[in-house]
C-alpha positions in Angstrom: 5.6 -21.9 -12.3 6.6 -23.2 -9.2 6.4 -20.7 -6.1 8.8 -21.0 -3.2 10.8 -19.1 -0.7 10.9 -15.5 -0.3 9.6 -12.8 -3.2 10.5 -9.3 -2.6 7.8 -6.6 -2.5 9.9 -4.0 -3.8 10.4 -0.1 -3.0 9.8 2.4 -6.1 12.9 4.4 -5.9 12.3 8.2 -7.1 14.5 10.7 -7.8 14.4 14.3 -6.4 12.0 15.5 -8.9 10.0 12.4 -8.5 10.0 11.2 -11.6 11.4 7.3 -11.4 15.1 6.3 -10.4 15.8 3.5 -12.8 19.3 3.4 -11.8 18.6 3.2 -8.5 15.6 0.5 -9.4 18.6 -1.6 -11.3 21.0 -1.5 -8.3 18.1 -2.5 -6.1 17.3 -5.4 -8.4 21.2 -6.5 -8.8 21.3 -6.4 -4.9 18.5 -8.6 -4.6 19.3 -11.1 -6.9 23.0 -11.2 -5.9 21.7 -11.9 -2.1 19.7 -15.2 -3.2 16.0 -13.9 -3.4 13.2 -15.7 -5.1 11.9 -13.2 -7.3 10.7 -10.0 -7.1 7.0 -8.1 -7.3 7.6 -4.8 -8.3 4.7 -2.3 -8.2 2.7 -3.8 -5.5 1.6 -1.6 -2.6 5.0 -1.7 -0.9 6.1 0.2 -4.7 3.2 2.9 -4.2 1.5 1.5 -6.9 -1.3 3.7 -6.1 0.6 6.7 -6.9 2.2 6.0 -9.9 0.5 6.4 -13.4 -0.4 3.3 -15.4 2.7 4.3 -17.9 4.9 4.2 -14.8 3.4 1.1 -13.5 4.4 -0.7 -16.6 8.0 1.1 -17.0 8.8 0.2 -13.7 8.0 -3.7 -14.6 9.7 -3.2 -17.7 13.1 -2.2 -15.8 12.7 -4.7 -13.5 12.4 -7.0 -16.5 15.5 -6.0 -18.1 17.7 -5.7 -15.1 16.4 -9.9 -13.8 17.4 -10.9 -17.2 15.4 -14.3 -16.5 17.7 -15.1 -13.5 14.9 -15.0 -11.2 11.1 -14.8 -11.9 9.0 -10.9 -12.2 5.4 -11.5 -10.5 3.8 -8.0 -11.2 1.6 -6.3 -9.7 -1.0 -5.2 -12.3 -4.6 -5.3 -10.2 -6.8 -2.4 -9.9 -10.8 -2.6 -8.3 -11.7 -2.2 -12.0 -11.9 -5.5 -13.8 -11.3 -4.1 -17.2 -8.2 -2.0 -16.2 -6.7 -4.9 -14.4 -7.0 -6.8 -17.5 -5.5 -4.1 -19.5 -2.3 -3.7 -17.4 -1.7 -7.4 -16.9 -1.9 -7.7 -20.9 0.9 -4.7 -21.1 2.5 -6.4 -18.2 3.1 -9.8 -20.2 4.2 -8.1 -23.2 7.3 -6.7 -21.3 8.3 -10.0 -19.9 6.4 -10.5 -16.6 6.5 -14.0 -15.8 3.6 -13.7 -13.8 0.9 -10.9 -12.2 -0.1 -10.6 -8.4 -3.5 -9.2 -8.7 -5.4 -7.4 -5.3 -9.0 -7.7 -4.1 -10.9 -5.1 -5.7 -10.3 -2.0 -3.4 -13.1 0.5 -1.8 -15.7 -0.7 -4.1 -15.9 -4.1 -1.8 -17.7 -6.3 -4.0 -19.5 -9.5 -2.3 -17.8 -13.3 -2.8 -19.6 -14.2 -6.6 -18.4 -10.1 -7.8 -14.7 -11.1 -6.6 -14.9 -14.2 -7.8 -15.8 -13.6 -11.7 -13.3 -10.2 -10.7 -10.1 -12.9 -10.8 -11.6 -15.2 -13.5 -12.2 -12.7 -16.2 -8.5 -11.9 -15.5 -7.6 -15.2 -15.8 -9.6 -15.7 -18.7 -8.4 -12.7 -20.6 -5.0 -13.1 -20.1 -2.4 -16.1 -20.8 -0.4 -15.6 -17.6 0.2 -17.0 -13.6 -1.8 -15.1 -11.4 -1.4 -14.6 -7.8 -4.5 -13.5 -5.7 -3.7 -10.6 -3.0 -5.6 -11.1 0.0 -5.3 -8.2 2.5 -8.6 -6.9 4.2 -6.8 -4.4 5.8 -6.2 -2.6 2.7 -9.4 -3.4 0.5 -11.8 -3.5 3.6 -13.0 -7.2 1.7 -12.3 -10.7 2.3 -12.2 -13.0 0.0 -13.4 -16.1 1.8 -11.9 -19.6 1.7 -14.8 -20.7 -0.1 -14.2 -18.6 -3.0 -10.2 -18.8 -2.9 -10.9 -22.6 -3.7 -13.0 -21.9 -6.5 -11.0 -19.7 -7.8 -8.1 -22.4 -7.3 -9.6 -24.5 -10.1 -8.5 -21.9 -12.7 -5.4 -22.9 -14.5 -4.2 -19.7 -14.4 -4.7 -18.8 -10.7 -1.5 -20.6 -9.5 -2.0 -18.9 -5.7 -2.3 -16.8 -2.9 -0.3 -14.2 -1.0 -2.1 -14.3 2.4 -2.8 -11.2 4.5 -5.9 -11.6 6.3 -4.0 -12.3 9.7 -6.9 -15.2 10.4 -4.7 -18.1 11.2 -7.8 -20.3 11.5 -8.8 -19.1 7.7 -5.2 -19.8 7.0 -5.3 -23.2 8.2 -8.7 -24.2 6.8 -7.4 -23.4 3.1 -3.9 -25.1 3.6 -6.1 -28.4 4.3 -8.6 -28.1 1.9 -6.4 -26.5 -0.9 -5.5 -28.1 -4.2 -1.4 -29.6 -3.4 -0.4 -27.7 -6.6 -2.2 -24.2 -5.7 1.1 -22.3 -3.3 0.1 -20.2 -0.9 2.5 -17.6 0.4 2.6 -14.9 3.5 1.7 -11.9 3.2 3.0 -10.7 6.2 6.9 -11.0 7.4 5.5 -11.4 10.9 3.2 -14.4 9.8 5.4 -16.2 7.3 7.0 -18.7 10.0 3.6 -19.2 11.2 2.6 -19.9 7.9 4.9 -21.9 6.6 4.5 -24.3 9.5 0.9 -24.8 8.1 1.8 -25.3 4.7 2.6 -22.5 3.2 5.6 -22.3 0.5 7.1 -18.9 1.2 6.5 -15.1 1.6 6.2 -12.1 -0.5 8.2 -9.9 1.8 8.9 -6.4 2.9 11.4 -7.1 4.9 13.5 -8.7 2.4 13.7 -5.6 0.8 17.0 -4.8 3.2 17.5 -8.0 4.6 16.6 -10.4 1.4 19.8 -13.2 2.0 18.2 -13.6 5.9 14.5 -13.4 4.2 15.9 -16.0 1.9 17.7 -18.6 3.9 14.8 -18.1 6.4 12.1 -19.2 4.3 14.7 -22.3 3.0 14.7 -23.1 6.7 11.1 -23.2 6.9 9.3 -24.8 4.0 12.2 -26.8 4.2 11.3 -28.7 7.3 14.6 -27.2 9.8 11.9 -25.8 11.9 14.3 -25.0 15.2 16.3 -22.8 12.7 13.6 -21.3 10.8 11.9 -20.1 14.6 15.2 -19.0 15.9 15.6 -16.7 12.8 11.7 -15.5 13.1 12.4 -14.6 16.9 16.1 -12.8 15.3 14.1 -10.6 12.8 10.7 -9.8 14.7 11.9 -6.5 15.9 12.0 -5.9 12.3 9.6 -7.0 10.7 7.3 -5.0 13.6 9.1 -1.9 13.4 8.5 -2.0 9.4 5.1 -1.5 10.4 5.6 1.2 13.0 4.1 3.5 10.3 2.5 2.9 6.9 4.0 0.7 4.6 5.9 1.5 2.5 7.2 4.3 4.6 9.6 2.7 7.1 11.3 0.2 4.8 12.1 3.5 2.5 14.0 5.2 5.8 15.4 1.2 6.4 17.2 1.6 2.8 18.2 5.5 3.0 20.1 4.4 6.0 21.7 1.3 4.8 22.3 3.9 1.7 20.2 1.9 -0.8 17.9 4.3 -1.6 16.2 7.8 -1.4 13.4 8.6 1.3 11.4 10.2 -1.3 7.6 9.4 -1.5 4.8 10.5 -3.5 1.9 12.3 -1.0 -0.3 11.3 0.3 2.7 8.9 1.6 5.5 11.3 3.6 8.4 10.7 5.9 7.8 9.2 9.4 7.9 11.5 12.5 11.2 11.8 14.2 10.1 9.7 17.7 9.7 6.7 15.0 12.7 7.3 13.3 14.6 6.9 16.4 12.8 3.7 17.2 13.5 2.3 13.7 17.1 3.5 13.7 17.3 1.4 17.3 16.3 -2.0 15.8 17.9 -1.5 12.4 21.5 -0.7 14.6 20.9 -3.8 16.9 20.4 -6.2 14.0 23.9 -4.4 12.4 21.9 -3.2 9.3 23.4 0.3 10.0 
C-alpha cells in the first residue's frame, strides 16, 4: 500500500437522537472523494471513537466501506490501550473491507518503550493487514520513541506513522534513520508543510474534513517538491488549521461543517458545543477563507 497526500480524519455524523447518520456519513464520503482526497480514516479520535460502541465503531467502517467502493483506500481506526481488543476490532475491521488500520499508543495505561512495542507487533502479528502507528502524546500521555518506531518499522505489516508528537527534532531524526519504504505522515494540519519538507509523504488531516481539494492539492505541492506553492498555501490555511484547535478536537471542525451545511453539531458528552466567544472567532476565519 503506498501512502501519499492527504487522508481525511473524518467527523461521526449523528443524528438527533444520537444514534449514527449514515446518510449523512455517505454524503460526507461522496464529498470527499469527489474533491480529490487520499483516503479516508474513519473512527479515529476526530470521529469520537471514544464514544461510540465497538458495534458502532465497526458500522461506521463498514459505511465508509460501501460508500468508497474501492475508489480510494479505508485506513481504520481500530486501536484501543488493550492489546486483545485492538486485535479484535482490527480482525472485524478487515472483514468489512478496511484496507488498512491506524492503531493509537495505548491510552492512560502508559506502558514503557518494550510494552508498546510487543503492543503494535502482536497486532501485527495477529492480523493480515497495513497498520499505521498513531503517535500523539498529547492524547495518550506516552511517546513512543524513535528507537522503538524503527523497530517496530521492520514488521511487514507496520507500513508507518501518523506523527503527532510536535518534536521536530524527533521528526527529523526518524525521517533520516527510517527504512525509504516505511511513510511517515503528519499528524497535525499545522505541521504537515513542515513535515513534508523533511520527508514526510502526506497528512492525516482535520482540516481536510471541509477543505479536502485545498488539503489535497496542498500536500501534491509538497511531497511533490513545488515548495514556494506548498508554503504559500500553508501560510493561506493557518488561520484554520489553528482555529480548528481553538477548542477540543473534534469540536470546531463539527461547527466548521454545520456552517458550510455538511453536517449536524451534535456530539456525544463528554464532547459539547464550543462557547459562543469561539464561535465567533471560528465563524471569522471560516468567512475570510470564503468557506461560509
Amino acid at each position: 500500500m503506498n501512502l501519499e497526500g492527504a487522508y481525511t480524519a473524518l467527523i461521526t455524523p449523528f443524528n438527533d437522537d444520537g444514534t449514527i447518520d449514515e446518510k449523512g456519513l455517505r454524503e460526507l464520503v461522496e464529498f470527499q472523494i469527489e474533491e480529490g482526497i487520499a483516503g479516508m480514516v474513519p473512527v479515529g479520535t476526530t470521529g469520537e471513537s471514544p464514544t461510540v460502541t465497538h458495534e458502532e465503531n465497526i458500522e461506521v467502517i463498514r459505511i465508509v466501506v460501501e460508500a468508497a467502493k474501492g475508489r480510494v483506500p479505508v485506513i481504520a481506526g481500530t486501536g484501543s490501550n488493550s492489546t486483545a481488543e485492538a486485535i479484535s476490532m482490527t480482525r472485524r475491521a478487515k472483514s468489512v473491507g478496511a484496507d488498512a488500520t491506524l492503531q493509537v499508543a495505548p491510552y492512560y495505561n502508559k506502558p514503557n518503550q518494550e510494552g508498546l512495542f510487543r503492543h503494535f507487533t502482536a497486532i501485527a502479528d495477529a492480523v493480515d493487514l497495513p497498520i499505521i502507528v498513531y503517535n500523539i502524546p498529547g492524547r495518550t500521555a506516552r511517546n513512543i520513541e524513535n528507537e522503538t518506531m524503527l523497530r517496530l518499522a521492520g514488521h511487514r505489516n507496520i507500513i508507518g506513522v501518523k506523527e503527532a508528537s510536535g518534536d521536530i527534532n524527533q521528526v527529523m531524526d526518524l525521517a533520516a534513520r527510517k527504512p525509504a519504504d516505511f511513510a511517515m505522515l503528519s499528524g497535525d494540519d499545522a505541521l504537515a508543510y513542515s513535515i513534508a519538507m523533511l520527508g514526510g509523504k502526506g497528512v492525516i488531516s482535520v482540516a481536510s474534513n471541509m477543505i479536502p481539494r485545498q488539503i489535497a492539492e496542498f500536500m501534491k505541492s509538497a511531497v511533490g517538491g513545488d515548495a514556494a506553492r506548498a508554503r504559500e498555501t500553508h501560510y493561506q490555511l493557518l488561520p484554520l488549521f489553528r482555529a480548528l484547535f481553538i477548542d477540543t478536537n473534534p469540536i470546531p471542525v463539527k461547527y466548521g461543517l454545520s456552517l458550510m451545511g455538511k453536517a449536524r453539531e451534535i456530539y456525544r458528552l463528554p464532547m459539547c458545543s464550543m462557547d459562543e466567544a469561539k464561535k465567533q472567532s471560528f465563524r471569522k476565519v471560516a468567512q475570510d477563507l470564503g468557506l461560509i
